[in-house]
VOBA-1610 file (N, C-alpha, C; in pm, whole numbers, padded with zeros to 5 digits, always signed):
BEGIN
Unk-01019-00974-02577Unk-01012-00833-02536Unk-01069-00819-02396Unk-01005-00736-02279Unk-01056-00731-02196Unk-01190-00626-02179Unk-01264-00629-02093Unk-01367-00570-02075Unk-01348-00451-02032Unk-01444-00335-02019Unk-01409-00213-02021Unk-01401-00106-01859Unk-01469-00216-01751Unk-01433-00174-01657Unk-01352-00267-01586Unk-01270-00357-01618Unk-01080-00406-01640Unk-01010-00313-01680Unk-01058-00275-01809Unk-00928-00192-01887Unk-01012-00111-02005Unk-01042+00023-01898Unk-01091+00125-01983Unk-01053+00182-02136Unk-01140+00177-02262Unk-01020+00214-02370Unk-00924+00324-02393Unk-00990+00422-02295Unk-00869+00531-02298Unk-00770+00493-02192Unk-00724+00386-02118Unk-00676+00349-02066Unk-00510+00277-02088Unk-00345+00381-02089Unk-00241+00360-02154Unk-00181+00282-02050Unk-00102+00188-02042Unk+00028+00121-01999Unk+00146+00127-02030Unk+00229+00128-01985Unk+00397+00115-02001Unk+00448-00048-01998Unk+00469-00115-02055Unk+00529-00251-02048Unk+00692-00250-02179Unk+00747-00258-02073Unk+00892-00317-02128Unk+00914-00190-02214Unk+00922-00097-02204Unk+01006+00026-02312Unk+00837+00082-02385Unk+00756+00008-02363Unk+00653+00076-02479Unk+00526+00120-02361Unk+00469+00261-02425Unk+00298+00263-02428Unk+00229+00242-02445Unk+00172+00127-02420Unk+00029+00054-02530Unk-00089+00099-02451Unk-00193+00062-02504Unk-00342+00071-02486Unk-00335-00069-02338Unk-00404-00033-02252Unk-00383-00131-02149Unk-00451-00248-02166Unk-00531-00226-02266Unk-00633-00385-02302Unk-00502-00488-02373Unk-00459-00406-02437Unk-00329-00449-02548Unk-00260-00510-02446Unk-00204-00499-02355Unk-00064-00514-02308Unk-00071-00663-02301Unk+00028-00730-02272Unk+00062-00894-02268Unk+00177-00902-02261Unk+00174-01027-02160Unk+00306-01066-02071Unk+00343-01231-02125Unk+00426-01268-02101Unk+00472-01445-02177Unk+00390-01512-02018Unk+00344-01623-02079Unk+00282-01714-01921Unk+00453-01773-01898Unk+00526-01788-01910Unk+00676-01808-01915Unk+00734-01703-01811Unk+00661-01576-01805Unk+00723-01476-01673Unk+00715-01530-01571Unk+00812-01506-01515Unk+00860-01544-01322Unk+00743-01510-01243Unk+00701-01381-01259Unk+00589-01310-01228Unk+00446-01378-01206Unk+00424-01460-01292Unk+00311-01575-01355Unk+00300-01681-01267Unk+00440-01745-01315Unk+00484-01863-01258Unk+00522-01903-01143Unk+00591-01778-01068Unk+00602-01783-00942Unk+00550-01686-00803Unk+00516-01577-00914Unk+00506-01453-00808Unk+00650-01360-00776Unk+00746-01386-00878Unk+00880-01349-00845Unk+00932-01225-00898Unk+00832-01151-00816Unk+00857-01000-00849Unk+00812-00894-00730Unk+00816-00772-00743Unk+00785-00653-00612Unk+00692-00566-00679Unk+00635-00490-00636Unk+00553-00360-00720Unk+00498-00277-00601Unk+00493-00186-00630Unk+00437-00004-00571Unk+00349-00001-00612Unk+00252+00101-00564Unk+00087+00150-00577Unk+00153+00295-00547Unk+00201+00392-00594Unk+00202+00562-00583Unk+00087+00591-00646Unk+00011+00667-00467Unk-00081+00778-00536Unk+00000+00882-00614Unk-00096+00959-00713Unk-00054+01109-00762Unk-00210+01168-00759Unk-00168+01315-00695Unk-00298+01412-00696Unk-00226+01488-00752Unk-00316+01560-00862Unk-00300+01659-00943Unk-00163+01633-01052Unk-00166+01500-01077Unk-00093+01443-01164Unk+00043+01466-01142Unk+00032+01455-01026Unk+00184+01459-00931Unk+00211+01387-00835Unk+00276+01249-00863Unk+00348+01160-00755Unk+00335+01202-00652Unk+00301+01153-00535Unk+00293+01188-00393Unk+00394+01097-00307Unk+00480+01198-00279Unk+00594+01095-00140Unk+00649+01028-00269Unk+00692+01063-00385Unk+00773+00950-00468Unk+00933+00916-00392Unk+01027+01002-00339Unk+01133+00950-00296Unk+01076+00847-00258Unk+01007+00811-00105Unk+01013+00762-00035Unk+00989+00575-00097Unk+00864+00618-00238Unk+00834+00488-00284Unk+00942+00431-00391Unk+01057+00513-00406Unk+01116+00476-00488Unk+01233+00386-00409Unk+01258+00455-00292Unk+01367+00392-00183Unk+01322+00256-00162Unk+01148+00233-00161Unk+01123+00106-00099Unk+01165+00010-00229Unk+01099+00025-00297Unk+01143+00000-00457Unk+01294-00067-00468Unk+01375+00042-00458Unk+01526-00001-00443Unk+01545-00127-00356Unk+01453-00095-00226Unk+01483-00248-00127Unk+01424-00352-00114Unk+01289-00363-00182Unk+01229-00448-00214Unk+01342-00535-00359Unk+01393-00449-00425Unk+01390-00526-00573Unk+01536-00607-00532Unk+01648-00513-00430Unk+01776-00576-00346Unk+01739-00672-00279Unk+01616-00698-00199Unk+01617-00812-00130Unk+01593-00941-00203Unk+01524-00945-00350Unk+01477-01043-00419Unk+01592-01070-00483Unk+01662-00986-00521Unk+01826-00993-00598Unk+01794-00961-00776Unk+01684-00891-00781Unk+01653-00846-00926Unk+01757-00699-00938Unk+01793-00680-01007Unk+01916-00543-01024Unk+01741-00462-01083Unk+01791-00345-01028Unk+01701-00238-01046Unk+01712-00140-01214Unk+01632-00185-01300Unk+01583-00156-01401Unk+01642-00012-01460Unk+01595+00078-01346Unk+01584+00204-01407Unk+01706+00264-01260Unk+01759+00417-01343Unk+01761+00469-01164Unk+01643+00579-01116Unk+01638+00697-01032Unk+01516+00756-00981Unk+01493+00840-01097Unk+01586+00911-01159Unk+01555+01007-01299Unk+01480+00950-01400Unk+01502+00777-01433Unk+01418+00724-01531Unk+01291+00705-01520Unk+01280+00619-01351Unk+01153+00594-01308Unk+01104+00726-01314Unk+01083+00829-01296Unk+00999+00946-01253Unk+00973+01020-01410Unk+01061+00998-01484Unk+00993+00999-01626Unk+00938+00953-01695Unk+00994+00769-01634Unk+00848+00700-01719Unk+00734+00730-01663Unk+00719+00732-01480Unk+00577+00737-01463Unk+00535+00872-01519Unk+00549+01031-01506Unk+00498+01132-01549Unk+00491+01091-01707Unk+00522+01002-01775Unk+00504+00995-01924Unk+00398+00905-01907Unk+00352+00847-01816Unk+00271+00734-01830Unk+00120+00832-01767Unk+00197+00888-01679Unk+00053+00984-01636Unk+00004+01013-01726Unk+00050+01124-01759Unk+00002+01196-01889Unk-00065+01140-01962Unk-00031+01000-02031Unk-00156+00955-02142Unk-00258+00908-02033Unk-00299+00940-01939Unk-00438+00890-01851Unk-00516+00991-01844Unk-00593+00984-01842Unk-00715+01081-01822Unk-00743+01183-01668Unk-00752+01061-01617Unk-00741+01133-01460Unk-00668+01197-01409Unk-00676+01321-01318Unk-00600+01449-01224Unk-00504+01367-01083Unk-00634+01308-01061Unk-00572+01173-00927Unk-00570+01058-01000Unk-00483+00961-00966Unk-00429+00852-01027Unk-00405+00759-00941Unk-00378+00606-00941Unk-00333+00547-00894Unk-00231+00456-00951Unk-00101+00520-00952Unk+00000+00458-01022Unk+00062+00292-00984Unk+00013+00205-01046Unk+00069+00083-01023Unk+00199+00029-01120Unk+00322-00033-01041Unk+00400-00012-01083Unk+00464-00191-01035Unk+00511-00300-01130Unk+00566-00437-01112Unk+00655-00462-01171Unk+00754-00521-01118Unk+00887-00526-01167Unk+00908-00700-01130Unk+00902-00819-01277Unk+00982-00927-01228Unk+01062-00952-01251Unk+01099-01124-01235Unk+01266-01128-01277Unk+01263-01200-01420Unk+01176-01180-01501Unk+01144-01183-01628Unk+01102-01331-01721Unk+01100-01304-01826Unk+01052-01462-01865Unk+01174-01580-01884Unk+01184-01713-01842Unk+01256-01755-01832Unk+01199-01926-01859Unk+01305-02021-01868Unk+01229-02165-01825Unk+01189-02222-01708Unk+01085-02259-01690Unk+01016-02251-01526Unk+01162-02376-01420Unk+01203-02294-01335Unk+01303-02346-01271Unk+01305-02291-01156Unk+01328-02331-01007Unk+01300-02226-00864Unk+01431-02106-00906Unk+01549-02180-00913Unk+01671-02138-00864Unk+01681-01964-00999Unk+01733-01897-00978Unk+01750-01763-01097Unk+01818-01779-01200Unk+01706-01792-01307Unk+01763-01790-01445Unk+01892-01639-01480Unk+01968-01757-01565Unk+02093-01650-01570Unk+02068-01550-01688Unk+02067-01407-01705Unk+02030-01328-01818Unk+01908-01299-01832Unk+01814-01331-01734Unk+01671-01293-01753Unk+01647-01137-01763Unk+01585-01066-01826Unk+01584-00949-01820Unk+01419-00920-01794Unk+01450-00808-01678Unk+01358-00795-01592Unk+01190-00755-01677Unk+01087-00814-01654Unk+00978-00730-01697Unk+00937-00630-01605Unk+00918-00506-01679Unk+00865-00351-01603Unk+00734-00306-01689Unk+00621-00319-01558Unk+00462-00260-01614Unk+00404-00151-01495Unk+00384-00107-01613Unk+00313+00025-01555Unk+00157+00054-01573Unk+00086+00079-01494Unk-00070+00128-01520Unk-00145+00239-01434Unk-00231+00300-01435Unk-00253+00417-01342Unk-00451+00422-01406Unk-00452+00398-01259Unk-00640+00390-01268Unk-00683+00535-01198Unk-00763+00539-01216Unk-00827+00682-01115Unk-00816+00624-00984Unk-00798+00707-00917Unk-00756+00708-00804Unk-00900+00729-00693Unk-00893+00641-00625Unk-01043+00651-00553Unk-00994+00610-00389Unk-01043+00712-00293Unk-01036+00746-00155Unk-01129+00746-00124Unk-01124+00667+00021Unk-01243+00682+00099Unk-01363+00804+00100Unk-01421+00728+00118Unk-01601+00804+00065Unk-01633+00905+00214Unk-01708+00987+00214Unk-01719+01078+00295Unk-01761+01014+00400Unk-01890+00927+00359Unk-01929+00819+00494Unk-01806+00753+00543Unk-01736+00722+00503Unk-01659+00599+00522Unk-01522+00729+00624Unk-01527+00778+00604Unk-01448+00891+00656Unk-01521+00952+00785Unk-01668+00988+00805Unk-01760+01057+00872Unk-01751+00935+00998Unk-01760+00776+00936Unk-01802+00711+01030Unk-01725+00592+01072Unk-01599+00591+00985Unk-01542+00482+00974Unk-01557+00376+00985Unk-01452+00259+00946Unk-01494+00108+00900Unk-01469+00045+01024Unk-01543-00107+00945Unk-01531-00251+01057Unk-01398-00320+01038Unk-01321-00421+01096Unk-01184-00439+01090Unk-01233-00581+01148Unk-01169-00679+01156Unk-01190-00795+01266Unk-01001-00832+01256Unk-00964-00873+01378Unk-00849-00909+01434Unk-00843-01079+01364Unk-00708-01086+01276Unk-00709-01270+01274Unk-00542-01329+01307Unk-00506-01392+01311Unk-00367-01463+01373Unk-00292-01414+01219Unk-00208-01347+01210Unk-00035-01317+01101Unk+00051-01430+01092Unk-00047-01503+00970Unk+00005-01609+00938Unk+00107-01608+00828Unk+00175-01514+00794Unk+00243-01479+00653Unk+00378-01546+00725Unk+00474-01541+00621Unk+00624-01569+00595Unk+00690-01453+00687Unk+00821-01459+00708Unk+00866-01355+00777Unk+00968-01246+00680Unk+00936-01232+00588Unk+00970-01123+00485Unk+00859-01069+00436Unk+00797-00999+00529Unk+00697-00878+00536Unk+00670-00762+00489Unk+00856-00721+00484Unk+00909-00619+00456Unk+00931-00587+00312Unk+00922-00682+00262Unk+00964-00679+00089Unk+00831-00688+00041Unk+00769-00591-00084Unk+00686-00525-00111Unk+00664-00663-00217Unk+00650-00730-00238Unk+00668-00857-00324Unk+00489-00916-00376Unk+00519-00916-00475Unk+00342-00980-00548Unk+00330-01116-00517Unk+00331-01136-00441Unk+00292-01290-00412Unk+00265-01271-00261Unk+00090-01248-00292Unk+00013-01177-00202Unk-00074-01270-00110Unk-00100-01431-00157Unk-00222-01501-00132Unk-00230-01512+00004Unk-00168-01514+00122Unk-00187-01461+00214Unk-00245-01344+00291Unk-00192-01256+00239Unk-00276-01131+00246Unk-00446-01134+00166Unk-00456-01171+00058Unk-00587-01183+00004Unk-00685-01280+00094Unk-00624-01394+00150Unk-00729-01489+00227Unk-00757-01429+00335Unk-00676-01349+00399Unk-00706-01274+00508Unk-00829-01164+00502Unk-00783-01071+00387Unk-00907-00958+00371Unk-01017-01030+00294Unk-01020-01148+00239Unk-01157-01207+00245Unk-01212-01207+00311Unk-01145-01284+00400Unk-01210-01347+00547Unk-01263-01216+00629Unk-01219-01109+00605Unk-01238-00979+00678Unk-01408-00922+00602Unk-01393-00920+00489Unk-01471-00884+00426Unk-01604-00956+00397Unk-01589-01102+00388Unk-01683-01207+00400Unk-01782-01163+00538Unk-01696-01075+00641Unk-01814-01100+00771Unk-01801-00946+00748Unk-01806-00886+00615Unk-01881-00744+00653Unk-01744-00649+00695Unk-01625-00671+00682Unk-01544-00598+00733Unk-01455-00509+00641Unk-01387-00401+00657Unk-01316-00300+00552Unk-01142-00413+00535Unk-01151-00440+00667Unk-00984-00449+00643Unk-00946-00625+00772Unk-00845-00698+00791Unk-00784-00757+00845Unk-00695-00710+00934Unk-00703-00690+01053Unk-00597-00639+01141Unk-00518-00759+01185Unk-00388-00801+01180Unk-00332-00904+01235Unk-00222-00895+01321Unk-00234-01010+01408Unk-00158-01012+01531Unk-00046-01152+01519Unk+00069-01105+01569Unk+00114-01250+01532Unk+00219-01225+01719Unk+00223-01369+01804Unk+00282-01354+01931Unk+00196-01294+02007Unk+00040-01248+01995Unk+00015-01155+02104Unk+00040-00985+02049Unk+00069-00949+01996Unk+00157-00838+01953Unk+00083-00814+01805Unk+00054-00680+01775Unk-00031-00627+01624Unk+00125-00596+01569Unk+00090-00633+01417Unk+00146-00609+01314Unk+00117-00549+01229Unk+00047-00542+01183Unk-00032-00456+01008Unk-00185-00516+00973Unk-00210-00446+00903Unk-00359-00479+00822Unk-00298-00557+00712Unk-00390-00604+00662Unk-00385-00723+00493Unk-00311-00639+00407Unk-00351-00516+00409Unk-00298-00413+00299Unk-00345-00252+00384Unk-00265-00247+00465Unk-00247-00124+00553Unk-00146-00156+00651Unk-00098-00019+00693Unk-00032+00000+00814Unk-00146-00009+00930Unk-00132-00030+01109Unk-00222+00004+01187Unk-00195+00063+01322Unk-00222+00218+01302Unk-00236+00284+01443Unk-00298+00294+01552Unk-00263+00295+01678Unk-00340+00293+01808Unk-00358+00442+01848Unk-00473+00485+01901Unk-00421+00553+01984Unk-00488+00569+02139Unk-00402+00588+02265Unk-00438+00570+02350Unk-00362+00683+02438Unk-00504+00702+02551Unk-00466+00873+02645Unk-00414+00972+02549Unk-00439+00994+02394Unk-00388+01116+02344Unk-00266+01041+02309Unk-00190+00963+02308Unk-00053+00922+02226Unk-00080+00818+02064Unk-00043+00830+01997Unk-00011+00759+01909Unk+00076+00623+01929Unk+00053+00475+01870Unk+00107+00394+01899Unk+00111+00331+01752Unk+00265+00265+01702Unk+00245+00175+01643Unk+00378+00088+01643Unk+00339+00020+01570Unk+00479-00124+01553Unk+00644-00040+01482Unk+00681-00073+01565Unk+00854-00013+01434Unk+00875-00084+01324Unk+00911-00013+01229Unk+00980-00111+01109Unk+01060-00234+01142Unk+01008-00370+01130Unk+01101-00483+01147Unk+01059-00538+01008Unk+01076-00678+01010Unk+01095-00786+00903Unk+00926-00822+00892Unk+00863-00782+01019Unk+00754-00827+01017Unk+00608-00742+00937Unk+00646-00626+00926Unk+00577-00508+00854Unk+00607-00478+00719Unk+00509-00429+00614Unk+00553-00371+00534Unk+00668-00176+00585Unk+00748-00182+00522Unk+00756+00017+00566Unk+00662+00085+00476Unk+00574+00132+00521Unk+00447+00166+00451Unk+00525+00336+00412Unk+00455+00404+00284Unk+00524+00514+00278Unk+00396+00607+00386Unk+00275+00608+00365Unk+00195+00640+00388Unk+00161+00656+00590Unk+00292+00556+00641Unk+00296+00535+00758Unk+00396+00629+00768Unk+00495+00649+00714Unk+00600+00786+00749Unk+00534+00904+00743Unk+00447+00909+00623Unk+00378+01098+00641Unk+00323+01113+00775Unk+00240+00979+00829Unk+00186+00978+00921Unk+00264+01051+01050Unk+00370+00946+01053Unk+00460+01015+01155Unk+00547+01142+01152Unk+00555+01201+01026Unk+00598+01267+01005Unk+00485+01386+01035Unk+00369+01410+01014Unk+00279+01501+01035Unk+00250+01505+01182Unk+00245+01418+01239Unk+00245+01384+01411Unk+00391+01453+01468Unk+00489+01417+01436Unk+00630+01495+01485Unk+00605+01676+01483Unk+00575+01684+01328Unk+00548+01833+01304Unk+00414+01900+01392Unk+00331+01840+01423Unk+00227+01867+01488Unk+00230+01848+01639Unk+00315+01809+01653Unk+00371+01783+01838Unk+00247+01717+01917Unk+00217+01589+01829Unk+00158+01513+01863Unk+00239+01366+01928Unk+00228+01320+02059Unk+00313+01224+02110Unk+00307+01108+02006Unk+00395+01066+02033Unk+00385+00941+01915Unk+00527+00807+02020Unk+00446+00640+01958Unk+00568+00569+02081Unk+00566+00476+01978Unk+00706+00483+01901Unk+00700+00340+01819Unk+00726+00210+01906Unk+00669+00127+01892Unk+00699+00011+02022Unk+00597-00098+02008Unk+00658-00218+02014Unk+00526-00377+02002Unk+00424-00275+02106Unk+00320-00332+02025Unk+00152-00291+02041Unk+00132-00467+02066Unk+00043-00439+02208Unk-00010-00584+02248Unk-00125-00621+02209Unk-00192-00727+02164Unk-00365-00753+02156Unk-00455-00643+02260Unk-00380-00664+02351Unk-00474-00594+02465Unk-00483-00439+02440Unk-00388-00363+02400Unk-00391-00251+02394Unk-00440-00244+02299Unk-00462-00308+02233Unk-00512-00269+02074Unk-00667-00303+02097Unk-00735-00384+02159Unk-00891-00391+02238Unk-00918-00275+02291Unk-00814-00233+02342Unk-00886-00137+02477Unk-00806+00008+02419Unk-00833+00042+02278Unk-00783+00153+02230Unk-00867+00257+02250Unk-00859+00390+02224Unk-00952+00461+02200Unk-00970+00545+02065Unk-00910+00484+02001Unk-00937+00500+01835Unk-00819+00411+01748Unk-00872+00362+01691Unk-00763+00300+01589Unk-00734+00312+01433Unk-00663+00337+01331Unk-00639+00422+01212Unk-00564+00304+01110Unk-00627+00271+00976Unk-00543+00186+00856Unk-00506+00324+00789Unk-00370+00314+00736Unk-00299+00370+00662Unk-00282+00314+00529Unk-00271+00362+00420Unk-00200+00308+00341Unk-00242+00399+00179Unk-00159+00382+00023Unk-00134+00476-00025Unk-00297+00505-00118Unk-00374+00391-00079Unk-00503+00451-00139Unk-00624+00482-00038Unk-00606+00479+00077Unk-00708+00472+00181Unk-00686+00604+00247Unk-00533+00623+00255Unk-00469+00749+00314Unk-00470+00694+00458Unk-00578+00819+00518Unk-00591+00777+00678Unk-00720+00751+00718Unk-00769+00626+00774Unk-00866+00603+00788Unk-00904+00561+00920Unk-00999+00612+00978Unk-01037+00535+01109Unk-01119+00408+01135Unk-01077+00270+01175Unk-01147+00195+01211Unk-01254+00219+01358Unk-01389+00221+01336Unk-01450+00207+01485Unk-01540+00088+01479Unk-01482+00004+01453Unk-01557-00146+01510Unk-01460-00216+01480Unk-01398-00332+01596Unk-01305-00419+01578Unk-01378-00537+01645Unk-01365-00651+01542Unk-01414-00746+01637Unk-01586-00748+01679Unk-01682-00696+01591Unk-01807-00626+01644Unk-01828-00551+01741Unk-01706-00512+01793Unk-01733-00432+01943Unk-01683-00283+01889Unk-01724-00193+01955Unk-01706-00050+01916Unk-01557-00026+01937Unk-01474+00063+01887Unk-01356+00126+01957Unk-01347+00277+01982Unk-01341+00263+02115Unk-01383+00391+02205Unk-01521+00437+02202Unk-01549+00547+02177Unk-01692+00605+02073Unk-01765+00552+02012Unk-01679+00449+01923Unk-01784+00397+01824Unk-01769+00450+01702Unk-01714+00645+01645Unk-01700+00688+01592Unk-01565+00772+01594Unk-01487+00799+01478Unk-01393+00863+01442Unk-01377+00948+01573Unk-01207+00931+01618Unk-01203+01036+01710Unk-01123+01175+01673Unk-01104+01224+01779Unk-01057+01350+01775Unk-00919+01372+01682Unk-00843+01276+01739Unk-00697+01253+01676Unk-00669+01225+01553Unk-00734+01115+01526Unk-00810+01077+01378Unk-00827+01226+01325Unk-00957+01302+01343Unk-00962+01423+01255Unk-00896+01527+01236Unk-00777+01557+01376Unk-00678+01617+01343Unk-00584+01585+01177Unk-00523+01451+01231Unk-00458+01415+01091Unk-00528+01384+00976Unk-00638+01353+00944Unk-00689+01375+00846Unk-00701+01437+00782Unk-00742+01574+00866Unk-00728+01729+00797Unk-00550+01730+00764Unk-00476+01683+00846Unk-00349+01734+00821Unk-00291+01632+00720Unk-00343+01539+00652Unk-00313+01464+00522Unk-00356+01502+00427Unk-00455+01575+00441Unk-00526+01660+00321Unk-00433+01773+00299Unk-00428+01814+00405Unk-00313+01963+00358Unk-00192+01953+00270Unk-00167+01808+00314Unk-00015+01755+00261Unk-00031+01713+00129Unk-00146+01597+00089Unk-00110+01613+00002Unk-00158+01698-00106Unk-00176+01797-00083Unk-00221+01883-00169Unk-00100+02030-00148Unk-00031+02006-00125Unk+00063+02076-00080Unk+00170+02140-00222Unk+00180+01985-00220Unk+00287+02027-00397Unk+00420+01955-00286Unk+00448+01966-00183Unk+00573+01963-00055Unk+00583+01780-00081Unk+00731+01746-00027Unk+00734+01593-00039Unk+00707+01540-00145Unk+00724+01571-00284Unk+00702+01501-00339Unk+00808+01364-00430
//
């Protein structure tokens, strides 16, 4: 039995058609998932027990699960009923809906077992956002070389790259991994990463090399509406040193300001101006009921 801050007992799951108790749930060591990592999965926040930005995570969903060549399980009417059915048996108002899809249990072989039918799990923890300090004063970050594969873009559980990285980040005291690959910033371990410099917003465009973060569209999307400049475009090492505030995105952190990169301050030292604009203006949103 798992332990209780693993898998709280009022704590429900969705696996394969059923609701179980999340201590309960169990997967075959025979899953792709296990054996290879051969699957995709979403993290949707919900505040107030309402999906936040679900189109947007459902689209990635769709292209994550097309690029692996798993046929997509459910369509958007199913998914959005299992998760609100899955909400519901949780306790919590805010949630953090985790959501994995593999290419199911099979005999361990690279190439795609024929007829495998997909495993689909669902779980939703309370949902926990940056702490007021952590918001008031923001985090440490250190810069390391983007050593990953070049399918970035596919939301895919087979993470160990990303995990050695935010060790390594965290081992010297740090919130997050900012990585650079060519000279040129790419993403955090598990965030999007914004610049900003003279009052503009800067970040990387959607390529092969980024996740499409959903949490990076509100971003830009609240910046457009707010007639805040914004330049999608390769971000260099250098500009990214000599920023004057820099921001991790992503669907449990929201918007966060980094002010120490590298042990050296960025800009201030403390959360800037721009930063607290959108902050306030992510709060508005998602509490909005709008986008969802």
């Amino acid at each position: 039995m798992l332990p209780d801050d693993i898998a709280p007992p009022d704590a429900i799951a969705y696996l394969n058609g059923e609701l179980v108790p999340l201590k309960d749930a169990r997967v075959s060591v025979l899953d792709r998932g296990f054996i290879f990592g051969d699957g995709v999965y979403e993290v949707i926040p919900v505040y107030n027990r309402i999906p936040h930005r679900l189109a947007g995570h459902l689209a990635r969903l769709r292209g994550s699960l097309a690029a692996i060549g798993i046929q997509n399980p459910h369509d958007d009417a199913q998914w959005e009923a299992l998760f609100r059915q899955t909400i519901a048996r949780n306790p919590h108002e805010d949630q953090a809906l985790y959501l994995q899809v593999t290419r199911g249990i099979a005999k361990r072989d690279h190439a795609f077992p024929a007829g495998a039918t997909p495993t689909v799990f669902v779980m939703c923890n309370k949902l926990v956002t940056p702490s007021e300090q952590a918001i008031a004063e923001g985090v440490k970050a250190m810069t390391f070389p983007d050593n990953r594969w070049l399918r970035c873009d596919i939301k895919s559980t087979s993470l160990l790259p990303n995990i050695l990285l935010r060790q390594a980040a965290v081992a010297q005291g740090c919130a997050e991994a900012v990585m650079l690959r060519d000279g040129l910033l790419t993403e955090g371990a598990a965030s999007n990463i914004f610049v900003v410099k003279n009052g503009v917003l800067l970040t990387p465009p959607k390529s092969h090399l980024i996740l499409p973060g959903i949490t990076y569209d509100v971003v830009l999307d609240l910046a457009g509406r707010a007639g805040l400049p914004v330049e999608l475009r390769a971000v260099s090492e250098a500009e990214v040193h000599a920023a004057d505030e820099i921001w991790l995105t992503s669907s449990t952190r929201e918007v966060l300001a980094i002010t120490t990169l590298d042990n050296k301050p960025v800009g201030s030292g403390k959360p800037g101006p721009v930063f607290r604009s959108m902050h306030a203006l992510f709060q508005q949103d998602k509490r909005s009921g709008a986008h969802r």
